[in-house]
N, C-alpha and C positions, 0 to 999 in steps of 0.2 A: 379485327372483326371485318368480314366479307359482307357488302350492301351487294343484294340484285334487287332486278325491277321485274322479272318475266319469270312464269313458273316453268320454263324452261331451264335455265341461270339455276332457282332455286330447286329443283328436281337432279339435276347433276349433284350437285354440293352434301347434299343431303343422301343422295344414292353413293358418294365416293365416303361418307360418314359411316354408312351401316355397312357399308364393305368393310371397313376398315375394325369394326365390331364395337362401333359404339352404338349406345341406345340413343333416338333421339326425343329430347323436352323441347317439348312449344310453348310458346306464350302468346297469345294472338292480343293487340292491343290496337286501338286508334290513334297514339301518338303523345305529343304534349303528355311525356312520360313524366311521373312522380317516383316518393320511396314505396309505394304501394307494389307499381310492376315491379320496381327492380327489384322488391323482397322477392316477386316472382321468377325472376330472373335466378335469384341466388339460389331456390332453389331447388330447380333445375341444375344449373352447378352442383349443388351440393351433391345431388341424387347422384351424378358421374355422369350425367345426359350431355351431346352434344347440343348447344341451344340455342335452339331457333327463334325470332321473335320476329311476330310482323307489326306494320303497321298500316292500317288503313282505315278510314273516316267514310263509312259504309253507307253511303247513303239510303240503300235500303230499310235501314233501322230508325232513319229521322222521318218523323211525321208531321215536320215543322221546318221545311225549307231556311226560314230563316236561323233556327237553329243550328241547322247544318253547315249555310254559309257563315257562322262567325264560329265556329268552334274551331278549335285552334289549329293550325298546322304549325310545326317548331323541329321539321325533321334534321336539320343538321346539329341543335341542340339533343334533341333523342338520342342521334347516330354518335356523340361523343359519350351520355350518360350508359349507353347499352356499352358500346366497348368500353371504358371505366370498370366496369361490371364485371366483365369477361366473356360477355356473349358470342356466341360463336358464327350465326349468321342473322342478316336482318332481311327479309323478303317486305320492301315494298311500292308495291304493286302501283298502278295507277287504275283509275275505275275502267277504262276501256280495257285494259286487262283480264280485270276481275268478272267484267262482265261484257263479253266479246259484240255479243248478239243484243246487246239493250237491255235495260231493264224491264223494260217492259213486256219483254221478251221473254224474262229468266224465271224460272223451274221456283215454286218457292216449298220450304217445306216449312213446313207447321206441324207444330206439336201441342197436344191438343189439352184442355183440362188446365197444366199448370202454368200455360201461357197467360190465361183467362184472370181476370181479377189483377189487385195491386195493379205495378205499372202496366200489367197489360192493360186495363181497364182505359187508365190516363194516356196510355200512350198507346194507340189501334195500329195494330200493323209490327210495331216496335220487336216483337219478338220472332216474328216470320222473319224479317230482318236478319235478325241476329241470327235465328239456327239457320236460314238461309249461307249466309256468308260465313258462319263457321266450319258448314257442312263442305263446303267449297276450300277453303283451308284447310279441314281433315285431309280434304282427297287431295291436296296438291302439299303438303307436309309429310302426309302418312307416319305421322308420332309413336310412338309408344306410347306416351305421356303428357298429357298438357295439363296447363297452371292456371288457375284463375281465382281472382280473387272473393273474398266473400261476401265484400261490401255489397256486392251486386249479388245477393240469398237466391231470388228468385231464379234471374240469367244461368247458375251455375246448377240450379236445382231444370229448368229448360232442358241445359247441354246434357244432365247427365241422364235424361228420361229420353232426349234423343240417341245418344249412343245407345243405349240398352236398345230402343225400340228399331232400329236400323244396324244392329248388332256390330257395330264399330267396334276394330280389335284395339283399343287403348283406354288408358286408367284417366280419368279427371282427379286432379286435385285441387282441391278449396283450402286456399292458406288465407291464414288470418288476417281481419282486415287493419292494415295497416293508421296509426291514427297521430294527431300531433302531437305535443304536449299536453294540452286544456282536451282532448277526448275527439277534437274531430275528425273525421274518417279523411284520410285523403279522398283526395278526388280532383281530376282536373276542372272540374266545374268550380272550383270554391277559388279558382285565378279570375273567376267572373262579380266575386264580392270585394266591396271597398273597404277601407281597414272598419267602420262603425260596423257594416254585414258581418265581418269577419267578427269580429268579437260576440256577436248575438248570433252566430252559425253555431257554437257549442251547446245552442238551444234544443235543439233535436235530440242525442244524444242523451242532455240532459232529461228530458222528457221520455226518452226509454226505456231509460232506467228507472222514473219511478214508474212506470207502469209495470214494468220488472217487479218493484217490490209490493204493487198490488196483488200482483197475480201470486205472488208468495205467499203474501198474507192472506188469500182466495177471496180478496176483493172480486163483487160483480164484475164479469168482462165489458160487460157495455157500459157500466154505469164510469169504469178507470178508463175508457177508451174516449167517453163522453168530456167527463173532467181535463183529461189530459189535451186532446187536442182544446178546447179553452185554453189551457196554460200555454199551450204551444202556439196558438193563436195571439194572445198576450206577449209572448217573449219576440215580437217582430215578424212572426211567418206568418205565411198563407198555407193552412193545411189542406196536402193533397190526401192523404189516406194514414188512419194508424190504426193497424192489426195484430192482433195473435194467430199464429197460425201453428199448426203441428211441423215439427222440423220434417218427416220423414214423406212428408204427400203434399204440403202446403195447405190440407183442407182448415178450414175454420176451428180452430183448438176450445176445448171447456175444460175449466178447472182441475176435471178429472187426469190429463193429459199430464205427461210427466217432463215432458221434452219438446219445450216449444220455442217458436224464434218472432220476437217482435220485430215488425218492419215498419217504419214510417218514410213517407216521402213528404216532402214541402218546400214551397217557393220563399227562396230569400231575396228580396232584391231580383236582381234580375237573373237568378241561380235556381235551378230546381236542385234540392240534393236530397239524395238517399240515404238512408241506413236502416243497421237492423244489430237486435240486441239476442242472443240465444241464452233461454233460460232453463235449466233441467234441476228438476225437482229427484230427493231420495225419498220415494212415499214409504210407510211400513209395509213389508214387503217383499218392496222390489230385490 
């Protein structure tokens, strides 16, 4: 596997790739990699893609400085598990790179509506961030095809309302989200809980699924939304938000709705984690 720093470096590599007639998969990530990217990694592989993966810890996207500074960096660890992998190149960047002229300086783009609410709500700014620096690795990758994963519902449902709306010629893919044994979602976040968090982290999950099975059984949305965050409350967390929402818009889902994806977030310990459960109904019918 080839590591560069400059999108110079990584513009060659990638231009001598698509000469050569292959297509190229991206995987855009922040580092302190799990089996989550690398399923993303694989596949990309799989597809026949030459595959690119970055890594970089955006600070644009954290709206909690302190956050930012203790979030993990482990790039020589990464740079072994990508090539393990078979990954073909790794672009990463340092922030004077990414962002030549200052941040405070830089172009942000916003996408509007399904930014708004869930982590947009808890987290101001967080999503300018992200399409920000996505937008920015679109144009210095120029993909066919990038990967990302679903745990993050909202982020991937962002990217792919910004490509359509800025007519970006490449596919997104949402691969599923990767999870442990006992159901919980990777996530580099959850290297922030201690073995007791860690055992009461399958609490969330747990909690999505049964509001999963309220909404099957057309239990009230607010009345299972109400109960649950209680239980969730009770099983050690601090609830940040728990929703139904319609898979295809993100708007506010009823009963009525055939295809919808539960999202919760909440604080474990010193851990925010995310997840989210998709649930699709077969009405008479459909």
């Amino acid at each position: 596997m080839i590591t560069v720093h400059t999108i110079r470096e990584l513009r060659e590599h990638v231009r001598a790739a698509r000469a050569s007639g292959r297509r190229i998969g991206f995987v855009p990530t922040m580092g302190n990699l799990h089996d989550g990217h690398i399923s993303l990694i694989q596949r990309s592989i799989d597809a026949g893609c030459f595959t690119v993966a970055s890594i970089f810890v955006n600070p644009l996207q954290f709206n909690d400085k302190n956050d930012l500074a203790r979030y993990p960096r482990t790039l020589p660890e990464d740079q072994a598990r990508l090539s393990s992998a078979g990954c073909d190149l790794l672009f990463a960047p340092d922030v004077d790179e990414m962002y030549p002229n200052g941040q405070d300086q830089q172009s942000i783009v916003h996408v509007p509506e399904v930014s708004d609410g869930l982590c947009g709500a808890s987290r101001p700014g967080h999503f300018d961030g992200v399409s920000t620096v996505v937008t920015k690795l679109f144009n210095q990758v120029l993909p066919d095809v990038a990967f990302f994963g679903q745990k993050d519902f909202q982020q991937v449902a962002v990217i792919r309302k910004m490509v359509a709306d800025l007519c970006m010629p490449l596919e997104i893919v949402a691969v599923p989200t990767k999870r442990a044994d006992d159901g919980l979602a990777l996530s580099s976040r959850n290297g922030y809980l201690n073995a007791e968090e860690r055992e009461l982290a399958t609490g969330l999950y747990l909690t999505l699924n049964e509001i999963a099975d309220d909404f099957r059984a057309g239990k009230a949305i607010d009345a299972s939304l109400s109960a649950a965050t209680e239980r969730l409350n009770g099983r050690g967390f601090r609830t940040d938000y728990l929703e139904i929402r319609r898979v295809d818009d993100l708007k506010p889902a009823s009963l009525n709705d055939a295809d919808v994806v539960i999202l919760g977030a909440a604080f474990l310990g010193p851990a925010r984690l995310i997840d989210n459960l998709q649930v699709s109904l077969n009405r008479p019918g459909d």
